[in-house]
C-alpha positions as CSV (number, residue, x, y, z in Angstrom):
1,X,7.2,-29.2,-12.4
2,X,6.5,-25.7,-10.4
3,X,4.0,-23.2,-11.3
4,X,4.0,-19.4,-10.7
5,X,0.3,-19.3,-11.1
6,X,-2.0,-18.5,-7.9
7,X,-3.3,-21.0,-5.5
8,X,-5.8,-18.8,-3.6
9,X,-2.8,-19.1,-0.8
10,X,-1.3,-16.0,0.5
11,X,0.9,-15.1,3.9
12,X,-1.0,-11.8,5.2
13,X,2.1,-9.2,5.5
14,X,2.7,-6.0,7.5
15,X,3.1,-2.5,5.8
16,X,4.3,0.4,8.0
17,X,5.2,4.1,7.6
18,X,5.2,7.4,9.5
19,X,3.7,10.7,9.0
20,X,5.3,14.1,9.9
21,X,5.6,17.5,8.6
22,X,8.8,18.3,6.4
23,X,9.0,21.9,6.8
24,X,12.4,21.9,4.9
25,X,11.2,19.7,2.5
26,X,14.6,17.6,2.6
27,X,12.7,14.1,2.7
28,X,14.3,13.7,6.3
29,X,12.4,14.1,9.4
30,X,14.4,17.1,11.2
31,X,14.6,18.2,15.0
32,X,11.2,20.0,15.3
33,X,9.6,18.3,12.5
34,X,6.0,17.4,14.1
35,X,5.0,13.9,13.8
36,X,1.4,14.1,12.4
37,X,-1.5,12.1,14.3
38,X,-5.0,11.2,12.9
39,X,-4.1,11.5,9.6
40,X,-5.7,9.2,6.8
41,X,-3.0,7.0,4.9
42,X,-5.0,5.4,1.9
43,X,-3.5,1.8,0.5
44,X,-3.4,0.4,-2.8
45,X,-3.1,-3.2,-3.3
46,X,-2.0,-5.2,-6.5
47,X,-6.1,-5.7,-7.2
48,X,-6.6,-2.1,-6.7
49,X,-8.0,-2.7,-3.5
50,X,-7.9,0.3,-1.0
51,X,-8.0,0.7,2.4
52,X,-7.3,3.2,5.1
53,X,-5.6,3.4,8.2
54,X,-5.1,6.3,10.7
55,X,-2.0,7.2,12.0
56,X,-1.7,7.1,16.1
57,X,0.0,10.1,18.1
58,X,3.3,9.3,17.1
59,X,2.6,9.6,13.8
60,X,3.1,6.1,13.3
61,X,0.3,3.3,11.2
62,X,0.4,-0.6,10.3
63,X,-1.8,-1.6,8.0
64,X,-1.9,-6.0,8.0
65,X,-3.3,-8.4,5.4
């Protein structure tokens, strides 16, 4: 038999995104667009669980668990 239920097991995965400013607000990052660095991006897990990362100078974060 299989179970969907949880067995306290999990494989930790890898959440990404970047940050910028959408002058145009098309939804598209644009030529001349900034990238956006030190800004807060809050995560919400399942659980409600939050955490926060920072994004780097590119505008870039990874957030991993």
């Amino acid at each position: 038999t299989t179970s969907a239920g949880n067995d306290g097991y999990f494989k930790p995965a890898t959440v990404t995104g970047h940050v910028y400013l959408d002058t145009d607000g098309d939804g598209t990052q644009d030529a001349g667009e900034p990238n956006l660095p030190n800004i807060n991006v809050l995560i919400t897990d399942a659980n409600g669980n939050t955490r926060t990362v920072v994004t780097n100078a590119n505008g870039d974060w990874t957030a991993t668990g």
